[in-house]
C-alpha angles and dihedrals in degrees: 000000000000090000101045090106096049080049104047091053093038079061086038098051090040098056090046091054093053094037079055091048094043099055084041083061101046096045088047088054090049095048096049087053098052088048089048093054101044081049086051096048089053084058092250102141128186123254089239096057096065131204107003109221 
């Protein structure tokens, strides 16, 4: 029981670094998507999105 407090903060340290990862993804994504969209109402389309009707 000597290492349960190296242990505790290595779980610690570990769920802060995901719960950090995980809101950069998600405010990347959203930024992205704000940025995809401004580009989309000047008319500029994606290559992948074809004619444009």
């Amino acid at each position: 029981m000597e290492h349960a407090v190296y242990i505790a903060w290595a779980y610690a340290g570990a769920a802060a670094f995901v719960a950090a990862l995980s809101l950069w993804v998600v405010w990347d994504a959203r930024r992205v998507a704000r940025r995809l969209k401004a580009l989309e109402d000047r008319g500029i389309r994606r290559r992948s999105a074809g004619s444009a009707p």
